[in-house]
C-alpha atoms as an extended CHARMM CRD file, in Angstrom:
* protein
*
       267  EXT
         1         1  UNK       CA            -12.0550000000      -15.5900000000      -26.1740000000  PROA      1               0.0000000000
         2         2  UNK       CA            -12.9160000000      -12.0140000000      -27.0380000000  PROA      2               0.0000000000
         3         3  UNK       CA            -10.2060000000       -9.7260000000      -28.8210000000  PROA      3               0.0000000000
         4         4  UNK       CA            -10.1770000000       -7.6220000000      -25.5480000000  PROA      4               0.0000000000
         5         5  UNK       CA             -9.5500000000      -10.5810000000      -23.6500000000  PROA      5               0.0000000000
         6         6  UNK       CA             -6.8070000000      -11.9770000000      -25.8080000000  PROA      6               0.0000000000
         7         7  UNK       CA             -5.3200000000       -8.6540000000      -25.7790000000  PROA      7               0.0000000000
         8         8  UNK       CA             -4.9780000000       -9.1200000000      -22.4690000000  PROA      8               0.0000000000
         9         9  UNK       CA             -3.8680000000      -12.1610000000      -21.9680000000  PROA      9               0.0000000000
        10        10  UNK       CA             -0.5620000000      -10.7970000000      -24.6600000000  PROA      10              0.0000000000
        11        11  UNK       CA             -0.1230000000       -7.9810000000      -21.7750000000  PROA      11              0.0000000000
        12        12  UNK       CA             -0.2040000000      -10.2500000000      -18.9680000000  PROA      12              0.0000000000
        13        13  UNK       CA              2.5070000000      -12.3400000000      -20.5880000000  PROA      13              0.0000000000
        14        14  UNK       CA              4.7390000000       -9.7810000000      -19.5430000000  PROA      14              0.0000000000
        15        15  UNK       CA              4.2430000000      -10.4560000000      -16.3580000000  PROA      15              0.0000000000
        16        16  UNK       CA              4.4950000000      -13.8660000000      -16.2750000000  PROA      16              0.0000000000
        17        17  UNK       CA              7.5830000000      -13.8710000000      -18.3620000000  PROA      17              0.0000000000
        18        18  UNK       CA              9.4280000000      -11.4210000000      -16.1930000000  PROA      18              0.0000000000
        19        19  UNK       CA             10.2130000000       -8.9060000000      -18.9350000000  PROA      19              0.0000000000
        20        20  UNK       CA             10.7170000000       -5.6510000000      -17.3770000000  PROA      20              0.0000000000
        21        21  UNK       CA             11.7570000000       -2.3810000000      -19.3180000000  PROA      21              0.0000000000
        22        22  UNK       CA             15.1470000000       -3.1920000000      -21.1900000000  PROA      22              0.0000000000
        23        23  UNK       CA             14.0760000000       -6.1680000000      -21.9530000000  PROA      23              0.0000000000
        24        24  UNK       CA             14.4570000000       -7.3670000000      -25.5450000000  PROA      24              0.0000000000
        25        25  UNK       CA             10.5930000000       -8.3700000000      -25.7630000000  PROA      25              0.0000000000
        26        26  UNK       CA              7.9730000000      -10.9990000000      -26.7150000000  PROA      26              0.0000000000
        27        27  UNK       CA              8.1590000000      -12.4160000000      -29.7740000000  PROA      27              0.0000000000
        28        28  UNK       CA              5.5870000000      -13.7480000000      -32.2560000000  PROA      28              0.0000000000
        29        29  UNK       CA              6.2590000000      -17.6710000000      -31.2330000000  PROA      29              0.0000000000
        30        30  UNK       CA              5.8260000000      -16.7610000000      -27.3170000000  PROA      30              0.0000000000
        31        31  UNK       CA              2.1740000000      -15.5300000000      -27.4530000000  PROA      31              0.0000000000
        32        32  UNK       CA              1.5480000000      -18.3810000000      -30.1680000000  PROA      32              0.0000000000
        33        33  UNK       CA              2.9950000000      -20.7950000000      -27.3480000000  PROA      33              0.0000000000
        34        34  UNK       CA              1.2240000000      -19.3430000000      -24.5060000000  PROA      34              0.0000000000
        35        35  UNK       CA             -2.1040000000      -18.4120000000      -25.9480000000  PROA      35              0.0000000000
        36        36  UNK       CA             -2.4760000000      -21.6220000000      -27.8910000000  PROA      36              0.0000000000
        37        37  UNK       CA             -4.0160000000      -19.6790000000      -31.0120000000  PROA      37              0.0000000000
        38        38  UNK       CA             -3.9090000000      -20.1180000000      -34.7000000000  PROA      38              0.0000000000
        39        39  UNK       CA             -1.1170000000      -17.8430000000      -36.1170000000  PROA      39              0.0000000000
        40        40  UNK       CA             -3.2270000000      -16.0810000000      -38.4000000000  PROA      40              0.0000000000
        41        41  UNK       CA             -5.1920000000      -15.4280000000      -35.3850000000  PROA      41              0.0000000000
        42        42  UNK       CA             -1.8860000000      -13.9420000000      -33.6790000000  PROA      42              0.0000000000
        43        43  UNK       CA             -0.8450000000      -11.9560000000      -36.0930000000  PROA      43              0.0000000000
        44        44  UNK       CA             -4.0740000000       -9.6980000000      -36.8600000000  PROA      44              0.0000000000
        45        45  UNK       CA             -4.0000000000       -9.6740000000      -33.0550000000  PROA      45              0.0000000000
        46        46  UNK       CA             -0.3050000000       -8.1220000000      -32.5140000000  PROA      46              0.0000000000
        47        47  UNK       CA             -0.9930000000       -5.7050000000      -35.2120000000  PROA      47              0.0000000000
        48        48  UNK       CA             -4.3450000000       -4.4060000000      -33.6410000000  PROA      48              0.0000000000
        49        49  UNK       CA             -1.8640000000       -3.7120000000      -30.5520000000  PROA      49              0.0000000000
        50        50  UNK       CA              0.6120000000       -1.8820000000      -32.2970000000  PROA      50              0.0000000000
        51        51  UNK       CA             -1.6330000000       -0.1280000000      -34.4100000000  PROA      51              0.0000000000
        52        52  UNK       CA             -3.7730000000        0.8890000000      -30.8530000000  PROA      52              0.0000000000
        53        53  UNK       CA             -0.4580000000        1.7710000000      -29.1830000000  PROA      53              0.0000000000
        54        54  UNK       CA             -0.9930000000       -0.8640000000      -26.8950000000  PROA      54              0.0000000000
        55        55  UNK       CA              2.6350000000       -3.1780000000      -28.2590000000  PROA      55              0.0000000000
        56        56  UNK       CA              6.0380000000       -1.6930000000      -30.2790000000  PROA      56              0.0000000000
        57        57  UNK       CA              7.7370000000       -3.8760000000      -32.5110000000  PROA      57              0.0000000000
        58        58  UNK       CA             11.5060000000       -3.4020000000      -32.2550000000  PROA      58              0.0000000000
        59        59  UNK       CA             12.1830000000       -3.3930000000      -36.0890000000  PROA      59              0.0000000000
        60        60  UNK       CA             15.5610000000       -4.7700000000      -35.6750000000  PROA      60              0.0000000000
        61        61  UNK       CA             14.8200000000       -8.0290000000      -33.3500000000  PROA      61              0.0000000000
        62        62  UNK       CA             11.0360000000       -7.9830000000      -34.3790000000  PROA      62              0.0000000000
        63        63  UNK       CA             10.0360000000       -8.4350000000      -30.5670000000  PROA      63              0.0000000000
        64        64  UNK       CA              6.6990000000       -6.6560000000      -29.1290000000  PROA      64              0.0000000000
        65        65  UNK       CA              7.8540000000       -4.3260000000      -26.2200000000  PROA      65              0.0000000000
        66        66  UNK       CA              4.5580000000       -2.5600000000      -24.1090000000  PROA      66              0.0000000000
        67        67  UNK       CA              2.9190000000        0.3060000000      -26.2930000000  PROA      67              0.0000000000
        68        68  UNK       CA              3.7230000000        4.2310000000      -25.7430000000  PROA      68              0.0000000000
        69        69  UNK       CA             -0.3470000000        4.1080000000      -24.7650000000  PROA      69              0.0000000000
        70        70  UNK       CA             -0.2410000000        2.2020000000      -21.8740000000  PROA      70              0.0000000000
        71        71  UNK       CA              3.3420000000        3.6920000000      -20.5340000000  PROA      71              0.0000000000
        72        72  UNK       CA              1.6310000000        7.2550000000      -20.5100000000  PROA      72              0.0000000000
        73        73  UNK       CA             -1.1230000000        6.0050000000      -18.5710000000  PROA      73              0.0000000000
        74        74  UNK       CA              1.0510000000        4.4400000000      -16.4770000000  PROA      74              0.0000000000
        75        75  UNK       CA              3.0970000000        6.5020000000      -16.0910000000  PROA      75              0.0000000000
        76        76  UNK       CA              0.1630000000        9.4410000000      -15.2020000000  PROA      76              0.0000000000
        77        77  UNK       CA             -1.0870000000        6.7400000000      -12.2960000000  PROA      77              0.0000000000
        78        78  UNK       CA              2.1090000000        6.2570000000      -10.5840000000  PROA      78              0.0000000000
        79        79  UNK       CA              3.0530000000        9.7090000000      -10.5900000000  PROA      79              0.0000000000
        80        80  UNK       CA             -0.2950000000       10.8530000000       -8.7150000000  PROA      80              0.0000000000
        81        81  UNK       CA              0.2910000000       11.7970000000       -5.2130000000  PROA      81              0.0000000000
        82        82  UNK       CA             -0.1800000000        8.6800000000       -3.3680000000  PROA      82              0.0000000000
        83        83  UNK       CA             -2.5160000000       10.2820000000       -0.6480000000  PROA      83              0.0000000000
        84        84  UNK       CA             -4.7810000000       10.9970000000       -3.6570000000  PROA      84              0.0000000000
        85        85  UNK       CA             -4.9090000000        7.5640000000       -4.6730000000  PROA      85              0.0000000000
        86        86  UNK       CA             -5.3100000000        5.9510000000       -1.8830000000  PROA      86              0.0000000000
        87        87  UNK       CA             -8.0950000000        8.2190000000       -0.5430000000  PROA      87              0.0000000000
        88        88  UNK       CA            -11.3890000000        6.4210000000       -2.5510000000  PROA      88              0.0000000000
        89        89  UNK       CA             -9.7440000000        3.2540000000       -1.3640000000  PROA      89              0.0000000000
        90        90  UNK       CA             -9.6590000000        4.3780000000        2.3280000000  PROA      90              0.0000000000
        91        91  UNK       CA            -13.1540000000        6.1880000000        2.0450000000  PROA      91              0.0000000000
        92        92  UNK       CA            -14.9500000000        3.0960000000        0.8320000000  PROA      92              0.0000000000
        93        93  UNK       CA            -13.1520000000        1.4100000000        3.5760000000  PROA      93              0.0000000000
        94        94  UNK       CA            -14.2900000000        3.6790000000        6.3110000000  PROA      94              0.0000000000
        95        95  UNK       CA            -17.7990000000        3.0700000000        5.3090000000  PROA      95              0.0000000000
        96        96  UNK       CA            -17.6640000000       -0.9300000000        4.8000000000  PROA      96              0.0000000000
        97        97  UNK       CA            -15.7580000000       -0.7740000000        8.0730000000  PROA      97              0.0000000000
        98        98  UNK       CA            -17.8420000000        1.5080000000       10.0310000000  PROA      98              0.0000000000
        99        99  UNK       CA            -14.1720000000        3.3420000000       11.7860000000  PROA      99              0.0000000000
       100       100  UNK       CA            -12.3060000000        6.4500000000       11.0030000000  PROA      100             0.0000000000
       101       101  UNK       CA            -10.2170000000        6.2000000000        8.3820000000  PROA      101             0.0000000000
       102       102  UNK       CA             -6.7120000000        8.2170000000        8.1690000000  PROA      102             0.0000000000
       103       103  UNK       CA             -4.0620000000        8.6250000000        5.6940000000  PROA      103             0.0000000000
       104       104  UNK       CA             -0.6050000000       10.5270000000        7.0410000000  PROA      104             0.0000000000
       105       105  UNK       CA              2.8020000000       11.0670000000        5.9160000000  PROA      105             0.0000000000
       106       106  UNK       CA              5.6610000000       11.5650000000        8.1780000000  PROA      106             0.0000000000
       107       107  UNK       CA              7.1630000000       15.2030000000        8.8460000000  PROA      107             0.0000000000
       108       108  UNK       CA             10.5260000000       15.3320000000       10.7980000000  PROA      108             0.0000000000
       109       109  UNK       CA              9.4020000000       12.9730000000       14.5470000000  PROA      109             0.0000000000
       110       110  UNK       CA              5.8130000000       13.3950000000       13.6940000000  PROA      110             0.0000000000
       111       111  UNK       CA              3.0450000000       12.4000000000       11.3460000000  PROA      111             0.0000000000
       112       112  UNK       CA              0.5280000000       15.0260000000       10.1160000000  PROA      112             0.0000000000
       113       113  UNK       CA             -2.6660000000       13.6880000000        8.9350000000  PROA      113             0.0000000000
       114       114  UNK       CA             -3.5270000000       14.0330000000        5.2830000000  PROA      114             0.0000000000
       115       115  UNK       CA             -6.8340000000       12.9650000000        5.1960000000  PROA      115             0.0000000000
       116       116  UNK       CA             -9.7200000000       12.2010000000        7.6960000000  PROA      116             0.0000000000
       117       117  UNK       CA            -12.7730000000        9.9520000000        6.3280000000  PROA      117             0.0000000000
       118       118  UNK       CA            -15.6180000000        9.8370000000        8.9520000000  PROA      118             0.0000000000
       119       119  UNK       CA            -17.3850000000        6.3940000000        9.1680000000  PROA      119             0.0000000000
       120       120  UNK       CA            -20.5070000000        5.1110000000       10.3150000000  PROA      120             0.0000000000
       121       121  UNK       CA            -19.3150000000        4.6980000000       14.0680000000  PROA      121             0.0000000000
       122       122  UNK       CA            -20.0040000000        7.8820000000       15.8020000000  PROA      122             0.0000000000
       123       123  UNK       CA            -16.3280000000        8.8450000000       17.8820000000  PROA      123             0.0000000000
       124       124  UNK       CA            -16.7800000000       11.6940000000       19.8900000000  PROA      124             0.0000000000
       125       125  UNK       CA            -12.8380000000       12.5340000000       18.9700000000  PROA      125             0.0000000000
       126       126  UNK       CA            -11.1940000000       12.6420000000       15.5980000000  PROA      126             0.0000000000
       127       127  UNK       CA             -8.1930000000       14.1890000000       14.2430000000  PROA      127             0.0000000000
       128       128  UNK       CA             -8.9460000000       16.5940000000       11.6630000000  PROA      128             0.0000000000
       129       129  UNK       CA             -6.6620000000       17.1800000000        8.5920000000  PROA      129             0.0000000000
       130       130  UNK       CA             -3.5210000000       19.0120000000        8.9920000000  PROA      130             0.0000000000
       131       131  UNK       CA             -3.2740000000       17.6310000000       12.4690000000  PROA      131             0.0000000000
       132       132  UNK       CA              0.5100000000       16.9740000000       13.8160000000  PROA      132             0.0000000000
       133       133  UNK       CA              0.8620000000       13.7100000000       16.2490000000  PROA      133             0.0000000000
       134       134  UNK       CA              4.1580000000       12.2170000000       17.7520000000  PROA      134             0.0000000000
       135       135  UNK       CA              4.7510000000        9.3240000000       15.2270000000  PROA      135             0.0000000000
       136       136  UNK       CA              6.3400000000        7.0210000000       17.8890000000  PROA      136             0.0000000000
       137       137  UNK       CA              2.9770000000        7.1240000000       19.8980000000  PROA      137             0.0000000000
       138       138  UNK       CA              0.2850000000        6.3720000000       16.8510000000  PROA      138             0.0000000000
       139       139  UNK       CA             -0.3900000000        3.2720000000       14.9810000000  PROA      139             0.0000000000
       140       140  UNK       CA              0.6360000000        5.1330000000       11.8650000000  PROA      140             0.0000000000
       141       141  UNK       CA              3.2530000000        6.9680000000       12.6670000000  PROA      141             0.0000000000
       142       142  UNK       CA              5.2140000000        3.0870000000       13.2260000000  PROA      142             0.0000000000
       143       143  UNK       CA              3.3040000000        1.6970000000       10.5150000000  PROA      143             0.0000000000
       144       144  UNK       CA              5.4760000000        4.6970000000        8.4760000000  PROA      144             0.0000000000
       145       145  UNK       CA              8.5000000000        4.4970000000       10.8840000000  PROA      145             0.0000000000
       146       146  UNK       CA              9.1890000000        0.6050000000       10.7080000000  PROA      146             0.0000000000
       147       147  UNK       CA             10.1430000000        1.2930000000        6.8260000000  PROA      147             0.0000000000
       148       148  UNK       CA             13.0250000000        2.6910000000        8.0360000000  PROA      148             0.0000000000
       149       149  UNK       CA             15.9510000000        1.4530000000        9.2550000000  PROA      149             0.0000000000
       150       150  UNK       CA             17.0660000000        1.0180000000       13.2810000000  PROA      150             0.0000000000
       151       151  UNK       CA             19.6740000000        3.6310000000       12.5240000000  PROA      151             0.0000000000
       152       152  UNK       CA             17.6460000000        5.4010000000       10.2340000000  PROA      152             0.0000000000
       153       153  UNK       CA             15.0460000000        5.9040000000       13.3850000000  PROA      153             0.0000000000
       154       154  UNK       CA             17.7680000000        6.5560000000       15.9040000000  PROA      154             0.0000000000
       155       155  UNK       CA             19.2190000000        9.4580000000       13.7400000000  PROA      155             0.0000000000
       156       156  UNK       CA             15.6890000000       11.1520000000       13.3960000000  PROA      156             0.0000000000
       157       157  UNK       CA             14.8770000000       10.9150000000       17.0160000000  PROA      157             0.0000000000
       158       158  UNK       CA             18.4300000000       12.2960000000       17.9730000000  PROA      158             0.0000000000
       159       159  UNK       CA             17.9730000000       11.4440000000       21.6230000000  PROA      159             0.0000000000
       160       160  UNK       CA             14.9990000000       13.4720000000       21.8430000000  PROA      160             0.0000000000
       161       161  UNK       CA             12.6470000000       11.0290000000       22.6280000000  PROA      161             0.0000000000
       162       162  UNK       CA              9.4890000000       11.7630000000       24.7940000000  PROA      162             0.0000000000
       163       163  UNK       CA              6.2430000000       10.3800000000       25.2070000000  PROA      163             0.0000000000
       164       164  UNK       CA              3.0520000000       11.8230000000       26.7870000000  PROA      164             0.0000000000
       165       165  UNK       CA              1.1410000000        8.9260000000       26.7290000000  PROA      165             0.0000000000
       166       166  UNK       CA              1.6070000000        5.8220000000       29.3810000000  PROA      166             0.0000000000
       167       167  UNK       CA              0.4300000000        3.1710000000       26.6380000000  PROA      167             0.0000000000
       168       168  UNK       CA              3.2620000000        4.1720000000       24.3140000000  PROA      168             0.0000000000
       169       169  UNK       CA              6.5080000000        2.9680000000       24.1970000000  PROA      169             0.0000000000
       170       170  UNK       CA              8.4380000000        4.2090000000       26.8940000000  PROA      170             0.0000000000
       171       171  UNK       CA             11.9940000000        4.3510000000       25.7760000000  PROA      171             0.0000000000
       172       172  UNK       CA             13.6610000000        4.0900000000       22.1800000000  PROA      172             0.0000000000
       173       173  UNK       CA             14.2830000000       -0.1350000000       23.0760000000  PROA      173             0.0000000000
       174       174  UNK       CA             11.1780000000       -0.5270000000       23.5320000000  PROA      174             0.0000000000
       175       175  UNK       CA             10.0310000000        1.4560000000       19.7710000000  PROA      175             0.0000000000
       176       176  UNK       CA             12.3160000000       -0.2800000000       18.0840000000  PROA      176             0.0000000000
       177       177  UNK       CA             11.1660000000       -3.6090000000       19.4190000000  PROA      177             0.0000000000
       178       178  UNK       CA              7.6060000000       -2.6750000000       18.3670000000  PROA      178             0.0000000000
       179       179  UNK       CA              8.7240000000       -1.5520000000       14.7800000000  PROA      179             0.0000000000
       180       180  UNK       CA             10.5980000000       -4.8840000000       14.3850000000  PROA      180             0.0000000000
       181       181  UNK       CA              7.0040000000       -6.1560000000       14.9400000000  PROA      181             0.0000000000
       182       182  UNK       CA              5.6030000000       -3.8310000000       12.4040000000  PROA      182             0.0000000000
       183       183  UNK       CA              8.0360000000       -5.1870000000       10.0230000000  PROA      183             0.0000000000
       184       184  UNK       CA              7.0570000000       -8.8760000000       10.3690000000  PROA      184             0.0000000000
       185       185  UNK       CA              3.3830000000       -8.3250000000       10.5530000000  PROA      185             0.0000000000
       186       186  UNK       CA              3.1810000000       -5.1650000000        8.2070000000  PROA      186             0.0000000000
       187       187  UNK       CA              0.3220000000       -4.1530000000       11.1030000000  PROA      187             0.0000000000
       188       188  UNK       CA              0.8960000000       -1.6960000000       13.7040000000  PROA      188             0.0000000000
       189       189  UNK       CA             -1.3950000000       -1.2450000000       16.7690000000  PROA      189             0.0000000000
       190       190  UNK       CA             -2.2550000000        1.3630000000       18.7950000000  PROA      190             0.0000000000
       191       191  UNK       CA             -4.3510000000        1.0620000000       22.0830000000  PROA      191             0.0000000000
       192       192  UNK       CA             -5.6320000000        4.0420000000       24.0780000000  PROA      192             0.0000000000
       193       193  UNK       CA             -2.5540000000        6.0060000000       22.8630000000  PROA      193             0.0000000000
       194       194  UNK       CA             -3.2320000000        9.8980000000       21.9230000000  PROA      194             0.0000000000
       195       195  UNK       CA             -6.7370000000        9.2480000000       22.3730000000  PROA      195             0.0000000000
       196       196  UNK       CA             -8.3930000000        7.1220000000       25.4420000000  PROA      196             0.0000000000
       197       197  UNK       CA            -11.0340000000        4.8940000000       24.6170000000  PROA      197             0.0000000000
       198       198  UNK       CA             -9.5360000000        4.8460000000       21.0300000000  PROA      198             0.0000000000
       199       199  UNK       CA             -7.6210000000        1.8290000000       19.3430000000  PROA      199             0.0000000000
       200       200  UNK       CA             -5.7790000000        2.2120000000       15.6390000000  PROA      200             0.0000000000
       201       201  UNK       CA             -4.5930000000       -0.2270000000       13.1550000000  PROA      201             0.0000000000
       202       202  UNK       CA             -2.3990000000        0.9710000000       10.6350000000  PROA      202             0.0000000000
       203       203  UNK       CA             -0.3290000000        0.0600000000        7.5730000000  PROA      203             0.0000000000
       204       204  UNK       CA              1.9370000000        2.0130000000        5.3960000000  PROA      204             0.0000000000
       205       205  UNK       CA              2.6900000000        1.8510000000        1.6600000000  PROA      205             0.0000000000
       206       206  UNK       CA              5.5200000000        2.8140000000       -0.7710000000  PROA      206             0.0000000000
       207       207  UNK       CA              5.2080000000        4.5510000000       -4.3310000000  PROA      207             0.0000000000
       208       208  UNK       CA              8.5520000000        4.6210000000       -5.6930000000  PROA      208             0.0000000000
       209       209  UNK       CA              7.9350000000        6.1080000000       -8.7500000000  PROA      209             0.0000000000
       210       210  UNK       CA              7.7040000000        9.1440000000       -6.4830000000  PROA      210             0.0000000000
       211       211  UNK       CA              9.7400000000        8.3530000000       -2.8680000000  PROA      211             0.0000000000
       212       212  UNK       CA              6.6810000000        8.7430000000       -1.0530000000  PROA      212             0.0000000000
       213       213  UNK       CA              5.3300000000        6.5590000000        1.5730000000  PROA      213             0.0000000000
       214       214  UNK       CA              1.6090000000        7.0620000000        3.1170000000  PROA      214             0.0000000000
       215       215  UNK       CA              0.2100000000        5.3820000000        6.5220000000  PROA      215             0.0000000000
       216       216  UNK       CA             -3.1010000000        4.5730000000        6.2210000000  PROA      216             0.0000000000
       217       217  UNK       CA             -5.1780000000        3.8470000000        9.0880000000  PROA      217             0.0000000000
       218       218  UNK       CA             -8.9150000000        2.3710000000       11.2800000000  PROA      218             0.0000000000
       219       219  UNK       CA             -9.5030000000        3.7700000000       14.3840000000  PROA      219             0.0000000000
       220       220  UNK       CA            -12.3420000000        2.4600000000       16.4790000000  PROA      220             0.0000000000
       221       221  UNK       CA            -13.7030000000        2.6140000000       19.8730000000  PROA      221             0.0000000000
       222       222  UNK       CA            -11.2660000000        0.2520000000       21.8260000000  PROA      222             0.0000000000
       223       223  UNK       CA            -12.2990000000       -3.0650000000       22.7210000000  PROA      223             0.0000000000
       224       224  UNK       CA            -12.8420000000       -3.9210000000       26.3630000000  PROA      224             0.0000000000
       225       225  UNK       CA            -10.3020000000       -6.2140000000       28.3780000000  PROA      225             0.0000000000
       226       226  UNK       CA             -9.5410000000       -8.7810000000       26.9130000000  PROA      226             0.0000000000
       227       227  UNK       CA            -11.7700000000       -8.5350000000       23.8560000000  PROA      227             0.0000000000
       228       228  UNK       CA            -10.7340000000       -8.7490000000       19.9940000000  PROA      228             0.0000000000
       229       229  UNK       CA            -10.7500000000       -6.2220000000       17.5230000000  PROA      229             0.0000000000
       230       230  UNK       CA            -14.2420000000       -6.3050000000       15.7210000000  PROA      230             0.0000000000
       231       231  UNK       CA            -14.5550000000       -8.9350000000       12.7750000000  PROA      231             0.0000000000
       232       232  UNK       CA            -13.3800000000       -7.3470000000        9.0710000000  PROA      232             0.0000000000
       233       233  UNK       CA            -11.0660000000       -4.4830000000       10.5710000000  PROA      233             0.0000000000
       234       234  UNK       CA             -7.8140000000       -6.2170000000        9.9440000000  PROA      234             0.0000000000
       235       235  UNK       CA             -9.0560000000       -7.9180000000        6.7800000000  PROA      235             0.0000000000
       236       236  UNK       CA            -10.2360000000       -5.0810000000        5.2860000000  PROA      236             0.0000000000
       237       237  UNK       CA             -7.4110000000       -3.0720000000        5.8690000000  PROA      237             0.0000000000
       238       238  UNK       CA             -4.9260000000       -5.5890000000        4.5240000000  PROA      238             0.0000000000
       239       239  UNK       CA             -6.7960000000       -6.0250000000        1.5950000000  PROA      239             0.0000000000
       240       240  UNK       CA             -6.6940000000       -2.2160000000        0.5360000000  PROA      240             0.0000000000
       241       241  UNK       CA             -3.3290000000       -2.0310000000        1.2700000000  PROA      241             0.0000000000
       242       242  UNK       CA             -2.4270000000       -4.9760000000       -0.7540000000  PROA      242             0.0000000000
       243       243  UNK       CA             -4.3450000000       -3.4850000000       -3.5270000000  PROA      243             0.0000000000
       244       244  UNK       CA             -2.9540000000       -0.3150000000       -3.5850000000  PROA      244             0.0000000000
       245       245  UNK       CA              0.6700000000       -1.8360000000       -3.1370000000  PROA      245             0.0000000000
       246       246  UNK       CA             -0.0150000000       -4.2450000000       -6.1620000000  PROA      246             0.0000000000
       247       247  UNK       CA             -1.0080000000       -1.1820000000       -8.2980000000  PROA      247             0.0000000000
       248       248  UNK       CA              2.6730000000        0.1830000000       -7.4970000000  PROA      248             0.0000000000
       249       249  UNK       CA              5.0330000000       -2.6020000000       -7.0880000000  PROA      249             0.0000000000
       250       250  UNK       CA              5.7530000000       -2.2050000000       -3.2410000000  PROA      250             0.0000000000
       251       251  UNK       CA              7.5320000000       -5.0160000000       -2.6700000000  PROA      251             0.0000000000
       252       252  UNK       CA              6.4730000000       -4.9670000000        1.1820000000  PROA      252             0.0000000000
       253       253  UNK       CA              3.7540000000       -6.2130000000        0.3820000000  PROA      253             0.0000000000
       254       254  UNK       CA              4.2380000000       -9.0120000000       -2.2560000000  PROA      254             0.0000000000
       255       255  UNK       CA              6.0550000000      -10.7540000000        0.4680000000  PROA      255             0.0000000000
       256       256  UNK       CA              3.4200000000      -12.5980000000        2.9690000000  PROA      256             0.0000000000
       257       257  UNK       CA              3.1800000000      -11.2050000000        5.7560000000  PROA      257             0.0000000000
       258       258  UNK       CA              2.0880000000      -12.9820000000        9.1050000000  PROA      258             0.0000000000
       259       259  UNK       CA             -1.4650000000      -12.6900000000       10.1150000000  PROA      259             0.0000000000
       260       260  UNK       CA             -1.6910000000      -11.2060000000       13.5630000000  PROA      260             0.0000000000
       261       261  UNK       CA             -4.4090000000      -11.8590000000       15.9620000000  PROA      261             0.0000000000
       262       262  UNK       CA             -7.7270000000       -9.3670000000       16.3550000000  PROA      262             0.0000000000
       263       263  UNK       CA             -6.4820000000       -8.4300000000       20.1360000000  PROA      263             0.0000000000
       264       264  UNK       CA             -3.1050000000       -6.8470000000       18.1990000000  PROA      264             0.0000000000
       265       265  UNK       CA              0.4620000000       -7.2330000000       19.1370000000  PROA      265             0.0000000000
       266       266  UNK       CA              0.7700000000       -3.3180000000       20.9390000000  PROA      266             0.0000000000
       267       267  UNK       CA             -1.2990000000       -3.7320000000       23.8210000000  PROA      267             0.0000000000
């Protein structure tokens, strides 16, 4: 193995081991254990770390604790503004995909959309940027709302529930059964809703080194009766989302979630 790649199989030891910050460290004897290299070999290694900024050295318990380095990068990544790093995700997406792709935040009972990437399937409506939609009747606005609570949703609505659309739900039962789906699947579904002709699949995502939480979002022409939701839709979209989550520790999405069929669970 290469230094680089020893140097980061030391880093991914933390991982494995569990050691989170205020944890008293690695020590010299666990990356001999678990790298299965000559001490010698070890030691040069470790000091190349620290001397990189890459490991500390506690000089009291001698353990290795991550670098100051790779904290301030980090730390840089996690405080971006998660709709800016989720956007070259979602805009390779929306090419590989061919659909619309959306990222949104929630404001008050609605969702404003943050970003609009144009694919390779021609729709003759999209929703620009800066556009305000009921959340309750989009894909993303319950992708964003089913990380709430029941009560949590109950006390934003206020009784002022109202829909404009007959596809949506039609009372607040009926919502909060299809966020309780949202929740299982992690996939929310939205079939000639605020647009006719248009379907949406949508998933949300948590940073919270900052509190924030994004929707991110296909849309597509809708499939006739009966018909599935094209091939690599679905897939694709849980795959960026997993990614992204990974990068911030969104629990959500380390759990697995059940897969849900190409026809959706919202028609």
């Amino acid at each position: 193995m290469t230094t680089l790649e020893n140097a980061a199989a030391v880093l991914k030891l933390f991982s494995k081991q569990g050691i989170s910050q205020g944890h008293p460290g690695l020590s010299f004897s666990d990356v001999v254990e678990n790298l299965k290299l000559p001490k010698s070999t070890v030691s040069r290694l470790l000091m190349t770390m620290e001397t990189e900024g890459l490991l500390e050295r506690d000089p009291d318990s001698r353990l290795y604790r991550v670098g100051k380095l790779l904290l301030a990068v980090s730390s840089h990544y996690l405080s971006a503004p998660l709709v800016d790093s989720a956007s070259p995700y979602m805009a390779q997406l929306s090419q590989l995909t061919q659909c619309t792709g959306y990222i949104s935040m929630l404001e008050g009972r609605d969702i404003m959309v943050m970003r609009m990437f144009p694919g390779r399937t021609y729709l003759q409506v999209v929703t620009p940027a800066g556009s305000l939609l009921p959340a309750h009747e989009t894909a993303i606005g319950r992708a964003i709302l089913a990380r709430y609570t029941d009560d949590e949703v109950l006390e934003r609505f206020s009784g002022q529930y109202q829909v404009n659309s007959v596809n949506a739900p039609a009372n607040m039962e009926r919502l909060l059964a299809r966020l309780a789906d949202v929740r299982c699947t992690g996939l929310s579904f939205a079939n000639n809703e605020t647009l006719q002709g248009i379907s949406s699949l949508a998933t949300s995502i948590f940073n919270k080194h900052r509190n924030e939480t994004v929707g991110l979002c296909l849309s597509f022409p809708s499939p006739a009766q009966g018909k599935e939701i094209p091939e690599g839709i679905k897939e694709g979209l849980i795959a960026v989302t997993r990614q992204i989550a990974g990068k911030l520790g969104d629990e959500y999405w380390r759990l697995s979630k059940p897969a849900m069929s190409r026809k959706g669970n919202d028609q």
